[in-house]
N, C-alpha and C positions, 0 to 999 in steps of 0.2 A: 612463399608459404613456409611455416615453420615445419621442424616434423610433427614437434606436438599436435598442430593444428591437421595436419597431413593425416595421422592418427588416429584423431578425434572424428575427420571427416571417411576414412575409410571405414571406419566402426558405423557410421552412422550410414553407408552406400550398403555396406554387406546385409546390415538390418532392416535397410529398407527393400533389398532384392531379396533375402529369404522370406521376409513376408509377401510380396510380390509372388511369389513363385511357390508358396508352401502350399499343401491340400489345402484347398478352405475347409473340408472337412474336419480337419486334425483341431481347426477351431482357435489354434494357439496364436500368438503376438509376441515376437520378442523386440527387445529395444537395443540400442548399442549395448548397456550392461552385459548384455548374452553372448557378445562377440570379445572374444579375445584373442593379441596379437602371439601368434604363435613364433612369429620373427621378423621381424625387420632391421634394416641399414641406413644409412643415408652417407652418402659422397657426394661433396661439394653440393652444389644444389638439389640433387635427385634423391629419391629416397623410393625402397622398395618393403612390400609389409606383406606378410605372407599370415592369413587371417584363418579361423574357423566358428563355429557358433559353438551354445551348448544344445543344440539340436540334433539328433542322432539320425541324420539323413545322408551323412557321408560324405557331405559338399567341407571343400575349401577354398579359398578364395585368394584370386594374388591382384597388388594393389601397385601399379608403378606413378609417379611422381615425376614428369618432365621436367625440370624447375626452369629448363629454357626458352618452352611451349606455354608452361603455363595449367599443362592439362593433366591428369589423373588417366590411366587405364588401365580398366579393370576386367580379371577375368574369372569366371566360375567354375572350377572341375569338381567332378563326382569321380570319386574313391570305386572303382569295382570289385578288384582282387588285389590280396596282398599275398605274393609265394615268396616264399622263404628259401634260398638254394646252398649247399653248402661250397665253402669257399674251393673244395677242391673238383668242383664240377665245371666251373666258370675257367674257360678257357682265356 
């Protein structure tokens, strides 16, 4: 699989699992369009894409590429807290 393809298809997993999993209340649909890759790599066969939507639910999404297996694995995290510590606190 190319990355392009790689890509194209994790845009298309992420938008099919936020609609899968959105309120149905909220009523909304989005399409790969609403997913953008926030970063990805690719070495030698394998390729990894680190996704988000423009949906303000605080999911992001990580996208690995086996290229030796053949298979995709994907995973969903939600965002809870963000703290902010100054650097001369961190031992």
């Amino acid at each position: 699989m190319t990355n392009e393809k790689f890509i194209e298809k994790t845009k298309q997993l992420v938008a099919d699992y936020t609609n899968d999993h959105m309120d149905k209340t909220d009523g909304a649909h989005i399409t790969d369009d609403d997913v953008y890759i926030v970063w990805s790599a690719k070495t030698l066969q394998n390729s990894k894409a680190l996704l988000s939507t423009t949906v303000s639910d605080g999911m992001y999404y990580e996208a690995t590429l086996d290229g030796d297996k053949g298979r995709i694995y994907f995973d969903a995290y939600k965002k809870f807290q963000n703290i902010s510590y100054s650097a001369e606190r961190v031992d």
